[in-house]
VOPAGU-2260 file (C-alpha; in pm, 1 decimal, decimal comma):
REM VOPAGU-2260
SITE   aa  ch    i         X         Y         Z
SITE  UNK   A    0    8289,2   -2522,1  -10854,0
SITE  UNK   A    1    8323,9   -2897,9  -10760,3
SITE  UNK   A    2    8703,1   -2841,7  -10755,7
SITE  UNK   A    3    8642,6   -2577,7  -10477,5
SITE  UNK   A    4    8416,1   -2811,0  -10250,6
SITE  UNK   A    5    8704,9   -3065,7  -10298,7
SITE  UNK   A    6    8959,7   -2844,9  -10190,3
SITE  UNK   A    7    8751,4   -2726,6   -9927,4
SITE  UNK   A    8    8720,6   -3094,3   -9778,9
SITE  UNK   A    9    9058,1   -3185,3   -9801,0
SITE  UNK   A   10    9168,7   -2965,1   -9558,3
SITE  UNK   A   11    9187,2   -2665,4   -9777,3
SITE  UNK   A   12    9155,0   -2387,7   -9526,3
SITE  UNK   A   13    9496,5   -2515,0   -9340,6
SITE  UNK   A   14    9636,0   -2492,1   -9653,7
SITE  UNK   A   15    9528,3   -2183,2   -9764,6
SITE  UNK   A   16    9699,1   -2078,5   -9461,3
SITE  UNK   A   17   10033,5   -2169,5   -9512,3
SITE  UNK   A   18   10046,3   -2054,7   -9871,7
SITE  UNK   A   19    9935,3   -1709,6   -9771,0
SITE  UNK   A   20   10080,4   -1648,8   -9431,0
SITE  UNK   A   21   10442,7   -1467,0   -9533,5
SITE  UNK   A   22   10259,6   -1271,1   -9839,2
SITE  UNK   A   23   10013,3   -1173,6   -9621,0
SITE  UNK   A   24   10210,6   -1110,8   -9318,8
SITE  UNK   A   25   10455,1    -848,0   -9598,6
SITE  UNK   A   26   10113,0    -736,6   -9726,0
SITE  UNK   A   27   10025,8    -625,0   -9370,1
SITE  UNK   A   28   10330,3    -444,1   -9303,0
SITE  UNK   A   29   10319,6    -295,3   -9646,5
SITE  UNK   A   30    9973,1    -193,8   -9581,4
SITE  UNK   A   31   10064,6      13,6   -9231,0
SITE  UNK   A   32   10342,9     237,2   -9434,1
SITE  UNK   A   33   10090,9     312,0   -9680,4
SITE  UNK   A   34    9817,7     425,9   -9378,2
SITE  UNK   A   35   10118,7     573,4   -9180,8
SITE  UNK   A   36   10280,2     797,5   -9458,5
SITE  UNK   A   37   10038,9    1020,4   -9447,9
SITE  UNK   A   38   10022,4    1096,7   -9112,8
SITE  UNK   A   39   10397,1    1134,1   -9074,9
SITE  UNK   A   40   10435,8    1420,2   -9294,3
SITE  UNK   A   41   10227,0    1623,7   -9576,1
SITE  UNK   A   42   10199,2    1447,4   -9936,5
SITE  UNK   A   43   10185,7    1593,5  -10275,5
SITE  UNK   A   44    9911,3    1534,4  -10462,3
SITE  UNK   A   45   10069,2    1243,0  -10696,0
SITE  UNK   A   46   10223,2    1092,8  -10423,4
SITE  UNK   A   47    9850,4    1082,4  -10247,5
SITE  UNK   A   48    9707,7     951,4  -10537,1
SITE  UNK   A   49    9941,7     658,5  -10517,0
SITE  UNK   A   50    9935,4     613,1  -10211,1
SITE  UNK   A   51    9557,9     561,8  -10244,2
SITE  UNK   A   52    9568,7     340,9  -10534,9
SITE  UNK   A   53    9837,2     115,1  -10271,4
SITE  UNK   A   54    9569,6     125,3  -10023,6
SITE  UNK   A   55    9215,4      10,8  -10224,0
SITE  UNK   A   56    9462,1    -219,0  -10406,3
SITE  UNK   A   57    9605,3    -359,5  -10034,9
SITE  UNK   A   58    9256,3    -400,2   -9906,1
SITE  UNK   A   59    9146,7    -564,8  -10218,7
SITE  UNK   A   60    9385,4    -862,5  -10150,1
SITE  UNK   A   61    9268,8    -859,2   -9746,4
SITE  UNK   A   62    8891,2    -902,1   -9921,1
SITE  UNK   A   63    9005,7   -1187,0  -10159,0
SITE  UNK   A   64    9219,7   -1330,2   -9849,5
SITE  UNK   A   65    8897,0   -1274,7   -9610,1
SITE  UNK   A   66    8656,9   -1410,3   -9855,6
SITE  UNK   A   67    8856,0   -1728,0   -9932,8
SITE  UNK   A   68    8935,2   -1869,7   -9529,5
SITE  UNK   A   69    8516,9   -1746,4   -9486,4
SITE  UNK   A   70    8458,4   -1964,2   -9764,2
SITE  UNK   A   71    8704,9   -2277,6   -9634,6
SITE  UNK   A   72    8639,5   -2203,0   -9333,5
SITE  UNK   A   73    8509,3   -2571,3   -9165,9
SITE  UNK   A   74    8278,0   -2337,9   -8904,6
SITE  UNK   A   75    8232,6   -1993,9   -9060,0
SITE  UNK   A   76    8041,4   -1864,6   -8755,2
SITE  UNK   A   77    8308,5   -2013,5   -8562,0
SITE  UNK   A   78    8550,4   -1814,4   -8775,3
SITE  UNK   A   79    8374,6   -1507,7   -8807,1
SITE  UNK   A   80    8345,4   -1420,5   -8451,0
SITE  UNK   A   81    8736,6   -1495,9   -8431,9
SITE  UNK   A   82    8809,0   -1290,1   -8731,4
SITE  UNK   A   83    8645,5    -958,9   -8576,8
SITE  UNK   A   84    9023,4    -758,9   -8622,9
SITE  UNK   A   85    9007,5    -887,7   -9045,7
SITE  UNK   A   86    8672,2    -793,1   -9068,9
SITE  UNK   A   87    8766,5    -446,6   -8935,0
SITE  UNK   A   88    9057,1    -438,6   -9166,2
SITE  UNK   A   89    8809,3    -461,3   -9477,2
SITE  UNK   A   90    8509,4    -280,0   -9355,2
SITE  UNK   A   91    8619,1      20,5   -9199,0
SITE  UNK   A   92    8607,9     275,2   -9465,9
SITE  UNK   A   93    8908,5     492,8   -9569,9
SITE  UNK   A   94    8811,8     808,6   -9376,2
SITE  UNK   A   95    9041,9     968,1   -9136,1
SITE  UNK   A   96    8845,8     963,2   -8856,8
SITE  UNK   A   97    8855,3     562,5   -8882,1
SITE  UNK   A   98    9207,2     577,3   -8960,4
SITE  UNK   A   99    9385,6     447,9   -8634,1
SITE  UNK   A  100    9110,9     184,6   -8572,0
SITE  UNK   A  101    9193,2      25,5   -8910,9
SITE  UNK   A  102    9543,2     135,7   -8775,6
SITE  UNK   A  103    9526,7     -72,1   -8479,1
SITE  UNK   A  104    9330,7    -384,9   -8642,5
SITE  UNK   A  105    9599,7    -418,1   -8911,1
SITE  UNK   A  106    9891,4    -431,2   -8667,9
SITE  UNK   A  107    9701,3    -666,8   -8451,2
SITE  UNK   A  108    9593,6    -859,5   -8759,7
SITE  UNK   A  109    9978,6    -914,8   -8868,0
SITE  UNK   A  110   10200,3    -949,6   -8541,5
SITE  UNK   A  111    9885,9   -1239,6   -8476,4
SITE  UNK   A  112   10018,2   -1384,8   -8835,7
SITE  UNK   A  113   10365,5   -1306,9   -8784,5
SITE  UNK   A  114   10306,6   -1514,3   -8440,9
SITE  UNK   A  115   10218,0   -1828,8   -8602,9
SITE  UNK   A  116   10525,2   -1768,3   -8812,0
SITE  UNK   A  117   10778,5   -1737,4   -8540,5
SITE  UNK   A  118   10614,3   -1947,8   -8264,8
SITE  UNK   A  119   10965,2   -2149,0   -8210,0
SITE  UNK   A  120   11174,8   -1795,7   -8251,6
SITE  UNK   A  121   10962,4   -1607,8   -7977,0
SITE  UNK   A  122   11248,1   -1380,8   -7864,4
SITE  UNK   A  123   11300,1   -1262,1   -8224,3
SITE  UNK   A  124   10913,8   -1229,6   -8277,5
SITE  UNK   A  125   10842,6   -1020,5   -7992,3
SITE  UNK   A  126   11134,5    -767,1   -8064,3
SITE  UNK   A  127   10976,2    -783,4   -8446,8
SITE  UNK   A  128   10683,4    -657,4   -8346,2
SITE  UNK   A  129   10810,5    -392,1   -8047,8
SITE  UNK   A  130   10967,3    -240,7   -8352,6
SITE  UNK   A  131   10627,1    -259,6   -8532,5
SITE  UNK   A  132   10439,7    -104,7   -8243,6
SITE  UNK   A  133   10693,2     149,9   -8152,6
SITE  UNK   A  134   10721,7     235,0   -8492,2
SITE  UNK   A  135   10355,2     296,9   -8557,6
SITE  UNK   A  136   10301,8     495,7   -8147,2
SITE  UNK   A  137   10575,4     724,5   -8261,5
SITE  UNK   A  138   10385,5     839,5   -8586,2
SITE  UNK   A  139   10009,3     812,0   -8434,8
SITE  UNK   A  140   10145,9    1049,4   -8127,6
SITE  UNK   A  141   10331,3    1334,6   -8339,9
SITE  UNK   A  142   10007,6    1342,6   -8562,1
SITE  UNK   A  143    9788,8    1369,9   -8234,1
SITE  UNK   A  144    9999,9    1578,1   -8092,8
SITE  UNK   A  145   10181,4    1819,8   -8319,4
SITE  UNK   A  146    9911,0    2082,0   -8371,4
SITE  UNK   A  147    9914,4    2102,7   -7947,7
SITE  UNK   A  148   10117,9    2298,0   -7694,1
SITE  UNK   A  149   10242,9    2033,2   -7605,3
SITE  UNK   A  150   10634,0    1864,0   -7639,7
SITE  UNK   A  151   10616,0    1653,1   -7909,2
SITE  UNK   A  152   10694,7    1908,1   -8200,8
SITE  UNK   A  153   10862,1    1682,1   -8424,0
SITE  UNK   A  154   10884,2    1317,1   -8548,7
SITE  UNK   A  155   11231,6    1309,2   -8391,0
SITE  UNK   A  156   11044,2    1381,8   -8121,2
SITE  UNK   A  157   10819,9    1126,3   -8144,1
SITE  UNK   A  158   11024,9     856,8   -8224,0
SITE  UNK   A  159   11251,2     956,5   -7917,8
SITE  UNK   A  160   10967,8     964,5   -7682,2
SITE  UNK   A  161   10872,8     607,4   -7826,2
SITE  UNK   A  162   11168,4     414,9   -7740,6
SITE  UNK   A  163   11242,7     643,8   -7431,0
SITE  UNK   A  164   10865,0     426,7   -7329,2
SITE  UNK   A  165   10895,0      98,2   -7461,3
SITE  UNK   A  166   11267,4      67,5   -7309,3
SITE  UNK   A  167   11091,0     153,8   -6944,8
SITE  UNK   A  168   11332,9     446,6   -6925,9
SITE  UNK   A  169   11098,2     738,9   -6982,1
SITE  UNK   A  170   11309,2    1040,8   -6921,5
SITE  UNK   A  171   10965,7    1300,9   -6916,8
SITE  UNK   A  172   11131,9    1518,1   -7095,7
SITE  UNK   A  173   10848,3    1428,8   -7398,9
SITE  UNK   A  174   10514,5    1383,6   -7240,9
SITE  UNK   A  175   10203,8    1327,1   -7466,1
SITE  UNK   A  176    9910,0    1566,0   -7370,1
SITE  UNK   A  177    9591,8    1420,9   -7552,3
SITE  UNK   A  178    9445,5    1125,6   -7481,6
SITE  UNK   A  179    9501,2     945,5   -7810,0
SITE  UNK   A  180    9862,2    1022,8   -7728,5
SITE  UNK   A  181    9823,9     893,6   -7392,9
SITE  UNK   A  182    9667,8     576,8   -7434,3
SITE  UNK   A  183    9921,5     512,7   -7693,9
SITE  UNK   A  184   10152,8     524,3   -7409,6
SITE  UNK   A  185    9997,7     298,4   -7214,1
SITE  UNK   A  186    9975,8      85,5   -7499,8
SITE  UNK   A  187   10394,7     130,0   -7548,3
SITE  UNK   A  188   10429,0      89,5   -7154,2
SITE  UNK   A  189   10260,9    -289,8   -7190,2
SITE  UNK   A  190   10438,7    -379,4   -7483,1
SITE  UNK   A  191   10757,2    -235,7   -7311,4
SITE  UNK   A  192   10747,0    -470,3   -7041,7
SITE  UNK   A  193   10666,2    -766,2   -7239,2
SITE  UNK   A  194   10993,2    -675,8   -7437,4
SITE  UNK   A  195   11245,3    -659,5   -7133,4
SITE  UNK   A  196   11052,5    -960,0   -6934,9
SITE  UNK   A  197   11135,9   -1195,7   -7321,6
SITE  UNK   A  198   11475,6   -1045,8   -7343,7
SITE  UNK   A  199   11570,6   -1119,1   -6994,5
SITE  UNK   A  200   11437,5   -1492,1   -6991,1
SITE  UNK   A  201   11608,9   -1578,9   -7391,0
SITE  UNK   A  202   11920,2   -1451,7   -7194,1
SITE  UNK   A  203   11841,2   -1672,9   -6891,0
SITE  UNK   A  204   11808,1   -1951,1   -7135,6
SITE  UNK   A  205   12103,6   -1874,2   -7292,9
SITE  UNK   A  206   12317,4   -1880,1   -7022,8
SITE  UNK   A  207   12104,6   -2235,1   -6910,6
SITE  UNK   A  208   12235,8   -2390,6   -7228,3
SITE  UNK   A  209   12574,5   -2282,9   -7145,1
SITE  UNK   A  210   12595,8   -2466,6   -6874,0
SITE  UNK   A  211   12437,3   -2730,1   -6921,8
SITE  UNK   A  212   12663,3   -2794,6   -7229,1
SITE  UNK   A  213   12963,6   -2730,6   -7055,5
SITE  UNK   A  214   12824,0   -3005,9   -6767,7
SITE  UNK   A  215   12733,3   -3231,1   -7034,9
SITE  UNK   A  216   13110,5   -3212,0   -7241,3
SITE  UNK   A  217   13267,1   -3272,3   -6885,1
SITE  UNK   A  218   13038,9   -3567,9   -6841,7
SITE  UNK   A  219   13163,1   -3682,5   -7154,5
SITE  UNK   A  220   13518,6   -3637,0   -7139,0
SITE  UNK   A  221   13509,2   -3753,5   -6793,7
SITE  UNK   A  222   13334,7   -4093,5   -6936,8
SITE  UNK   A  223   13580,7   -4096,8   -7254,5
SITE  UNK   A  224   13888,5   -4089,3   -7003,8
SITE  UNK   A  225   13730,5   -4388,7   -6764,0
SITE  UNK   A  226   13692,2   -4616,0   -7080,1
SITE  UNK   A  227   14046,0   -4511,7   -7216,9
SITE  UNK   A  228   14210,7   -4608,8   -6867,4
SITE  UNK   A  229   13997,3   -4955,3   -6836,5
SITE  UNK   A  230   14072,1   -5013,9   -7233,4
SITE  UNK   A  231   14440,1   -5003,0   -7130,0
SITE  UNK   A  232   14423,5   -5198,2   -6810,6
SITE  UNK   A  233   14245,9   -5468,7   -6976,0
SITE  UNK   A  234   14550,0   -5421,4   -7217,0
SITE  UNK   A  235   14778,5   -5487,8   -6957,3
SITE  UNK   A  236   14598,6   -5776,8   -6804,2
SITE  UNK   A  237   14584,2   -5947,2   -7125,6
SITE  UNK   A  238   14950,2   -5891,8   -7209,4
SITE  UNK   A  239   15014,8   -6054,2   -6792,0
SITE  UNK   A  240   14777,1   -6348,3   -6899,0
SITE  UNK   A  241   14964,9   -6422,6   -7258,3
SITE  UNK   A  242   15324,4   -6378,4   -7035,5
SITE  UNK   A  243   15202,1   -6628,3   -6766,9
SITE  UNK   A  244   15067,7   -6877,4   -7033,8
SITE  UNK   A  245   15397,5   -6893,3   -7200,1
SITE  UNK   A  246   15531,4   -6951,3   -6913,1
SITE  UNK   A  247   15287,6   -7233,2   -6752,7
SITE  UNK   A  248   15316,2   -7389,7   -7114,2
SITE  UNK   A  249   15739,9   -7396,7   -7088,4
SITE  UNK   A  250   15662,9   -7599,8   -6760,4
SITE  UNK   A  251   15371,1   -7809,7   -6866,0
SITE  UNK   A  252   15268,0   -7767,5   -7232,9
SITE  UNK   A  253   14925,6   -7943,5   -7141,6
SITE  UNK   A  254   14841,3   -7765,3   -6861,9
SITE  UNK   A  255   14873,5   -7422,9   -7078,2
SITE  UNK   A  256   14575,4   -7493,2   -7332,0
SITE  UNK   A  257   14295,0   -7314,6   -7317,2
SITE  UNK   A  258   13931,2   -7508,2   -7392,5
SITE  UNK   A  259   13832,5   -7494,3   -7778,2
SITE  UNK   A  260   13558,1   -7257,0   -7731,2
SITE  UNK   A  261   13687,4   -7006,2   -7452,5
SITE  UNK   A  262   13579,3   -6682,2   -7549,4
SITE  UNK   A  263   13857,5   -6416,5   -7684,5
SITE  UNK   A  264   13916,6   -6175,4   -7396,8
SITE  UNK   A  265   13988,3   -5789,8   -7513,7
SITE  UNK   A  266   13945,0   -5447,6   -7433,1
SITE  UNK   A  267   13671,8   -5347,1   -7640,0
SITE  UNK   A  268   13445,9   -5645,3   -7509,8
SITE  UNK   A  269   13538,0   -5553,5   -7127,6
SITE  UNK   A  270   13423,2   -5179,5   -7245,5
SITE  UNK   A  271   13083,6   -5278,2   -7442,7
SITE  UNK   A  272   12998,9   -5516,1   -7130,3
């Protein structure tokens, strides 16, 4: 065990982190078809059994993942108490009634992982996880509300009334009627607006950069041209001062020689000054 200690003071939980945050963050996603499957439509009994062998196997890997940063951890109190979402992931039991808690903890759990992943891609992250979230509404409403009078009949429906919510359109024309389906919505409405207020400032950006490299390439060009012309009228000045030497030596070969160490005049030394 002195191996783990060492690793442990070296900075081991950091890097713990990095060598598990895309496995985990697939692992995560993996883990919320195999809770969601189920609740989108009825499963044989093979395909339940696998899907429950996927799920203890999944939430094996969180505990080995959970118990390993604990362990690393530099404060494990500290850790803990920010940690509450994985500790839900792993001790929540497998019953339905806990189903959309551990529901909810694993797709907080990953999009907080995916984060870290795509902290200099934000625009790309947050659509990521809209689908994510709209993905996962859509299934946890037609399961709360297909056995109701209500409109949601179908996943079709479902999924329609989803992205109807998290685009901010929200025709009515699929209204949830329970209040799982409701807060759900609520839930979509947030992450909605978050959506539209990221697109609209990447494309502000966007259009920022534009300009700004457009200004910039004039600057340039404008700067290239001012050298060129200078460049060439030194050119020309040089070429008068050769002319008139030739001449002022024809007259008075003397008077035409320049001191021993005069400096060279040219155009690139007029443009570096």
């Amino acid at each position: 065990m002195a191996w783990l200690r060492s690793f442990r003071n070296e900075g081991g939980y950091a890097r713990w982190g990095v060598w598990t945050e895309w496995p985990l963050v697939g692992l995560g996603l993996l883990f919320l078809v195999v809770l969601i499957l189920p609740l989108a439509e009825p499963l044989g009994q093979q395909q339940s059994h696998a899907l429950d062998v996927a799920n203890v196997a999944i939430w094996a890997l969180f505990v080995l993942d959970y118990g390993a940063r604990l362990y690393l951890a530099p404060e494990r109190r500290i850790f803990v108490r920010s940690h509450v979402l994985d500790l839900v992931v792993i001790a929540v039991p497998f019953l339905r009634p806990f189903r959309l808690l551990r529901l909810f903890a694993i797709v907080v759990s990953t999009t907080r992982r995916a984060g870290g992943l795509a902290v200099r891609q934000v625009t790309l992250y947050v659509v990521a996880i809209t689908v994510i979230i709209t993905s996962t509404a859509a299934v946890v409403v037609y399961d709360a509300e297909k056995d109701t009078t209500g409109s949601i009949k179908t996943l079709g429906d479902a999924f329609w009334w989803a992205i109807a919510t998290v685009t901010t359109v929200g025709y009515g024309d699929a209204v949830p009627t329970t209040q799982v389906g409701r807060w759900v919505a609520v839930i979509l409405m947030f992450t909605g607006i978050a959506l539209i207020g990221t697109i609209t400032a990447a494309v502000a950006a966007w259009f920022v950069n534009i300009v700004r490299s457009s200004a910039t390439a004039d600057n340039d060009d404008q700067q290239a041209d001012a050298i060129g012309a200078l460049q060439q009228h030194v050119r020309d000045l040089t070429d008068e001062i050769r002319e008139l030497r030739r001449e002022v030596h024809a007259l008075n070969p003397r008077a035409a020689s320049p001191p021993a160490n005069a400096p060279a005049l040219s155009a690139e030394s007029i443009a570096d000054a």
